[in-house]
Wavefront OBJ file of the C-alpha trace (Angstrom):
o trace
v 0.000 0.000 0.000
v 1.286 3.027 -0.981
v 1.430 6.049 1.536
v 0.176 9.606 0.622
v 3.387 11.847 1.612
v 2.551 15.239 3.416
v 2.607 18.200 1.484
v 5.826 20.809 1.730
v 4.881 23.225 3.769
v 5.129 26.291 1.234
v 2.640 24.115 -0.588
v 0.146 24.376 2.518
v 1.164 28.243 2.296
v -0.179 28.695 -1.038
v -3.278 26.874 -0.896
v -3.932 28.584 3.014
v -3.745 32.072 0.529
v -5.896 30.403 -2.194
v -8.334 29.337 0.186
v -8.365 32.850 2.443
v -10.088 35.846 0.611
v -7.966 38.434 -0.465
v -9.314 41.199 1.904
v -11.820 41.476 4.569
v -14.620 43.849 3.264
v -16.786 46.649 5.034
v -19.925 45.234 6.645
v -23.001 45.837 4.872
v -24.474 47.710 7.742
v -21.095 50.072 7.398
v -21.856 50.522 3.943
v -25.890 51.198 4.723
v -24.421 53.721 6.613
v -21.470 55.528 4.295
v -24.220 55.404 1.894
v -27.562 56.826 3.544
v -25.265 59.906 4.334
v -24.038 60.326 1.018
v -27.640 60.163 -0.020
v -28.363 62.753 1.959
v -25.851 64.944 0.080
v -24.634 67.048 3.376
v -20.462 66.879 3.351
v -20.350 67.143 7.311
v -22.807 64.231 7.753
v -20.702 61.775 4.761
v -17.336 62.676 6.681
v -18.977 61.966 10.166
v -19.942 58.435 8.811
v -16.593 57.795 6.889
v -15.001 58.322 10.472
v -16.647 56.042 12.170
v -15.933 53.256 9.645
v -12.030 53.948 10.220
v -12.412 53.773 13.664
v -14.498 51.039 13.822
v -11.937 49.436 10.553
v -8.782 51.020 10.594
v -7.813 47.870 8.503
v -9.859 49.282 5.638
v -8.714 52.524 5.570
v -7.241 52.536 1.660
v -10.968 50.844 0.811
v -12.372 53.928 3.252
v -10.042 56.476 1.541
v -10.804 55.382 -1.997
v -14.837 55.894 -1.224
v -14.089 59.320 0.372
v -12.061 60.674 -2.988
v -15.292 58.910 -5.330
v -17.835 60.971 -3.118
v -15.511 64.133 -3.585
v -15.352 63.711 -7.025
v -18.556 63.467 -7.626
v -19.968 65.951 -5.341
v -17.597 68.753 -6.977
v -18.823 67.620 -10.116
v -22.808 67.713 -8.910
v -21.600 71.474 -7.580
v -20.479 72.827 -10.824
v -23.426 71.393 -12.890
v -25.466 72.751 -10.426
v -23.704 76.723 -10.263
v -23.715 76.087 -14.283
v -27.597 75.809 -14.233
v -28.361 78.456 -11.364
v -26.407 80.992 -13.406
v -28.293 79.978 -16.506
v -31.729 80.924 -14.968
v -30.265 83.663 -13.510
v -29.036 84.932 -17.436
v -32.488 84.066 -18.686
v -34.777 85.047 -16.019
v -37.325 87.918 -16.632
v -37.447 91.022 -14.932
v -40.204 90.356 -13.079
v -38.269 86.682 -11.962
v -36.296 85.831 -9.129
v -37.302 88.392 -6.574
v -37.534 87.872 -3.030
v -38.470 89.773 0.051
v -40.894 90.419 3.096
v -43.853 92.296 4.576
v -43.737 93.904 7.759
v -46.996 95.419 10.150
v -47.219 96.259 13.243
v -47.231 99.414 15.838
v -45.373 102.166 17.072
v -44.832 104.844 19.457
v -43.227 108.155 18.761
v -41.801 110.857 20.873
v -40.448 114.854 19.752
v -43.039 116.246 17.507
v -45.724 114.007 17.883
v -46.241 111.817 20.848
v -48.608 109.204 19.626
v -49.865 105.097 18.779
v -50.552 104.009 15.525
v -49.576 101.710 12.694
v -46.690 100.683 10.823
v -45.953 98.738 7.326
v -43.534 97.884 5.141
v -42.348 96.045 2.380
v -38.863 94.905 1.184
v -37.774 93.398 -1.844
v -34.722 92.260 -3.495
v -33.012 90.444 -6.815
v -29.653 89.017 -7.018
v -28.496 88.606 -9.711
v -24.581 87.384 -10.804
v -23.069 90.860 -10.569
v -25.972 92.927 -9.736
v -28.546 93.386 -7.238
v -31.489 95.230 -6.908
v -33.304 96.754 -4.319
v -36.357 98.626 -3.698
v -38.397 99.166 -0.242
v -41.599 101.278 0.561
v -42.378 101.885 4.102
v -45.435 104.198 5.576
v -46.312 104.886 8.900
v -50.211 105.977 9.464
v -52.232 107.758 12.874
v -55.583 109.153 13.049
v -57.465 110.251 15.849
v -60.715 111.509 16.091
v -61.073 111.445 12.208
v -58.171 113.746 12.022
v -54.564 112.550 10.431
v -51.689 113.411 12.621
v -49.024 110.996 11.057
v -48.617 110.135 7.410
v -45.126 109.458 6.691
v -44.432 107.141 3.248
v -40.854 106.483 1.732
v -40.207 104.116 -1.381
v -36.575 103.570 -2.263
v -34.696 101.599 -4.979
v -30.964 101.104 -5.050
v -29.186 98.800 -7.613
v -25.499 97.731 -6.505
v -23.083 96.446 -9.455
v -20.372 93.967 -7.399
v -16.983 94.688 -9.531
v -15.073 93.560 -7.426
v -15.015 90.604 -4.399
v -15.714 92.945 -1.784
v -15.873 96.729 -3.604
v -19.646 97.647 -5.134
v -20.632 101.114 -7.056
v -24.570 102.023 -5.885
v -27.260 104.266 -7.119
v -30.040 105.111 -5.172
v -33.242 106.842 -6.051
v -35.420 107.651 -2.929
v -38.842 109.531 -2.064
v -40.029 110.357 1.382
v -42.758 112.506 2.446
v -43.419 113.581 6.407
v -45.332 116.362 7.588
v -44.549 116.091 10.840
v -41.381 116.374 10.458
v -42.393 119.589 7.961
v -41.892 118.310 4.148
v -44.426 116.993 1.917
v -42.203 115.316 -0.674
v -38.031 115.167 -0.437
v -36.388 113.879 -3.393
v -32.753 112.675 -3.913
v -30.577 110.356 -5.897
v -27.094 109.844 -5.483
v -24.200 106.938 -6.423
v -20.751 106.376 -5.701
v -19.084 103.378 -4.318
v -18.986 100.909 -1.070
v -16.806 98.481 0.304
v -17.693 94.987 2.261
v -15.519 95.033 5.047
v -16.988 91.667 6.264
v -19.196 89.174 4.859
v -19.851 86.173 7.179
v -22.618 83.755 7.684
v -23.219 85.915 11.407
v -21.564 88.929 11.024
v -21.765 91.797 7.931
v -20.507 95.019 7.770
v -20.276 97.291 4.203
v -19.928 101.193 4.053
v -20.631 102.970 1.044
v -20.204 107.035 -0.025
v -20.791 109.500 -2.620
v -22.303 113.002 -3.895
v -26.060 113.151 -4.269
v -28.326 115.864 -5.133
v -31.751 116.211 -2.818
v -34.684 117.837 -3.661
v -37.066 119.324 -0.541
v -40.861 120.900 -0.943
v -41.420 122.003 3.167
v -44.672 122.638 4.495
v -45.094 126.174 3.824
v -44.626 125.499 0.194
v -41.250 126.355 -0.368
v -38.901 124.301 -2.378
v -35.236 123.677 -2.055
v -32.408 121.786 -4.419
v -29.226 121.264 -3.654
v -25.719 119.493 -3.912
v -25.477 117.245 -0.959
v -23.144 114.052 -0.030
v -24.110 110.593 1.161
v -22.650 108.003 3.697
v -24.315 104.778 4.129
v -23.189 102.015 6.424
v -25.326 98.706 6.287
v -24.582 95.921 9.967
v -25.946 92.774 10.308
v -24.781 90.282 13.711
v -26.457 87.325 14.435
v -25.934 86.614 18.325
v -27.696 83.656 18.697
v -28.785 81.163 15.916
v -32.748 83.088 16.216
v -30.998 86.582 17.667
v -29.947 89.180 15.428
v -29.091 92.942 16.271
v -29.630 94.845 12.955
v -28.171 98.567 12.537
v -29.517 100.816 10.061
v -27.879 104.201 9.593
v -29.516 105.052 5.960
v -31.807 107.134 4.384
v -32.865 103.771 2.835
v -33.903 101.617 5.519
v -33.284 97.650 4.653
v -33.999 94.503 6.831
v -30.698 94.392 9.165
v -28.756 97.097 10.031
v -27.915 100.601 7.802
v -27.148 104.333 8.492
v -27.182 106.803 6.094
v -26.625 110.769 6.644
v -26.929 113.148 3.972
v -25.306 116.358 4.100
v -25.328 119.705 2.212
v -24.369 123.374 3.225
v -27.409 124.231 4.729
v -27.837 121.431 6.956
v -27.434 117.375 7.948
v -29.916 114.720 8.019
v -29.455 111.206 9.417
v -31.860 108.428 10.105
v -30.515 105.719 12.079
v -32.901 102.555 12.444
v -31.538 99.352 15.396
v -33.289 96.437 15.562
v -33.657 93.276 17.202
v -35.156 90.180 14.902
v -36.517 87.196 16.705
v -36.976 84.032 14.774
v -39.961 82.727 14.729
v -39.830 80.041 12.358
v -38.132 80.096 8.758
v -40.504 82.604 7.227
v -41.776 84.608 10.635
v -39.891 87.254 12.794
v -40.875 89.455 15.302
v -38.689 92.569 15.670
v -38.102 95.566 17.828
v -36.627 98.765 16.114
v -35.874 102.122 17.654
v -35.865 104.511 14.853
v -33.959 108.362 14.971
v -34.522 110.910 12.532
v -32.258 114.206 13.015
v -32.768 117.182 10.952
v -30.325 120.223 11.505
v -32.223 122.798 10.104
v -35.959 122.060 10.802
v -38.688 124.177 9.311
v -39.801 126.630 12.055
v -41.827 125.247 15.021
v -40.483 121.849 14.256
v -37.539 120.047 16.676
v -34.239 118.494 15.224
v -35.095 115.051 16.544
v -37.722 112.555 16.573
v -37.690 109.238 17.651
v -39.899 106.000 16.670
v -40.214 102.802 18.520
v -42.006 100.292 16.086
v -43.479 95.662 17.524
v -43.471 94.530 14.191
v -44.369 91.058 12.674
v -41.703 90.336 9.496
v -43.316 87.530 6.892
v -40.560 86.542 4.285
v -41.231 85.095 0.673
l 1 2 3 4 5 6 7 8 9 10 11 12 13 14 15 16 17 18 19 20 21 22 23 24 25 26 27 28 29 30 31 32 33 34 35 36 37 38 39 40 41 42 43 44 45 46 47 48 49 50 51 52 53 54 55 56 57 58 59 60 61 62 63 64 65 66 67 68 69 70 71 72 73 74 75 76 77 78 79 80 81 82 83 84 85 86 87 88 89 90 91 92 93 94 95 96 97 98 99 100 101 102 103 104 105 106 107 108 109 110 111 112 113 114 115 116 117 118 119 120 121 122 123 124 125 126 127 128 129 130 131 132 133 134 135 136 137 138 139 140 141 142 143 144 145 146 147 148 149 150 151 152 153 154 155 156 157 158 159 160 161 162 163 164 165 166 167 168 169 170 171 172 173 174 175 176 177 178 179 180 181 182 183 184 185 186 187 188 189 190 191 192 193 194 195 196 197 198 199 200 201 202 203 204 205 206 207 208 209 210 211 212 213 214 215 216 217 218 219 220 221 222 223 224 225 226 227 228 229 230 231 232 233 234 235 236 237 238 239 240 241 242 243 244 245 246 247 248 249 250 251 252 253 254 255 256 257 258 259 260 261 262 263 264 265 266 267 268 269 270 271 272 273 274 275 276 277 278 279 280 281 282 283 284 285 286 287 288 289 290 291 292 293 294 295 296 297 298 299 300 301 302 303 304 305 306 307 308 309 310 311
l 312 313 314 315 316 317 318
């Protein structure tokens, strides 16, 4: 009888390899995982999960690493077909396309030359475009008691901004505003020149524009006034909490967030300074408080430099 002789051992090596698979894979459930967060399409949630499964595996960190470059390949590619087709609609949207804003009501209570209650309202809207944006606003702020008007103040502004550069901007700005308390019935001015971003975060803003302007005023007593005049605008937005946000508005054009604007000619200065505090209510809804300060150097006779408005508002955006 013939005897079987053992086999070498590098023979037992080989066939050990043959028999062994060549590398241990990810667990399905791993995988279930790396994949429902790339479904989801959120970067911080697709590297979360793609550190677990090294931890977990540090083994399979070249199979871990070659899914994390696929994911950033194709996300950058998703990205620029997606900027590619946002700036497309944006090239061949109408004029009347792509504008969003918000509606504000509620009350207020002045102080100087009238102490009274009444209503507020507002609307804001804007269009951004790839290098420009546009924006108009009309406010108006309306008391009556006993049948008789004492308040009836109405601005509508529109200022278009051309971005030229990554943080420097030229504006124009084309703005009515009518307030008899504060002795005008219509005061006209345009101006342009040029601002600068200083910063542009996700929770903090600051830009500052200047330039000339020329203002137009018909007072009370029917008199009329034109004359050469210079602007300076400065526009602060801070979120302090992820629903808080302390807006400043220093601008003869009052927009959502913060802006101050004085105008100023040889016969006098004007300023109108707006600060508010916006409470988020939910996506679209905001309740905000806003102390408003209108200063007038030369007032028409009988009238004081300085009033002051406190406005409750709701704020719907669309």
């Amino acid at each position: 009888m013939m005897l079987r002789r053992p086999l070498p051992h590098a023979a037992l090596a080989l066939f050990a390899i043959w028999a062994a698979p060549a590398q241990a894979e990810l667990p399905e459930g791993v995988r279930a995982m790396i994949d429902a967060a790339r479904a989801t399409g959120d970067a911080a949630k697709v590297a979360t999960a793609l550190e677990l499964a090294r931890s977990a595996y540090p083994s399979e960190a070249e199979g871990i690493a070659a899914i994390e470059a696929e994911w950033a390949a194709a996300k950058a590619e998703r990205d620029t077909l997606a900027a590619a087709q946002h700036e497309e609609s944006i090239r061949s949207a109408g004029l009347f396309e792509l504008w969003s804003g918000e509606g504000e009501l509620g009350g207020f209570q002045s102080s100087g030359n009238s102490d009274t209650a009444g209503l507020t309202a507002s609307l804001s809207l804007i269009r951004e475009g790839i290098d420009w944006t546009h924006r108009v606003r009309a406010r108006a702020d309306y008391q009556s008691q006993n049948g008789v008007t004492s308040r009836e103040n109405f601005l509508f502004a529109y200022e278009p901004r051309w971005q030229f550069g990554e943080d420097v901007f030229a504006y124009g700005l084309a703005q009515f505003e009518r307030d008899r308390v504060q002795g005008y019935t219509g005061r006209y001015a345009i101006s342009g020149g040029l601002g600068y971003n200083v910063v542009d975060s996700e929770d903090f803003s600051l830009s500052v524009k200047a330039g000339p302007a020329f203002r137009v005023t018909q007072s009370t007593d029917g008199s009329r006034e034109s004359r050469i005049a210079g602007l300076v605008g400065v526009d602060f937005d801070w979120r302090i909490l992820e629903r808080l946000t302390l807006t400043q508005d220093v601008n003869a054009l009052a927009e959502t967030g913060g802006q101050a604007v004085a105008v100023f000619d040889a016969a006098g200065t004007t300023l109108n300074l707006i600060t508010g505090l916006d409470f988020r209510v939910t996506d679209s809804l905001r309740a905000r408080l806003s102390y408003q300060v209108d200063y007038d150097s030369n007032p028409p006779v009988g009238n004081v430099t300085t009033d002051t408005l406190t406005r409750a508002t709701i704020i719907y955006g669309f």
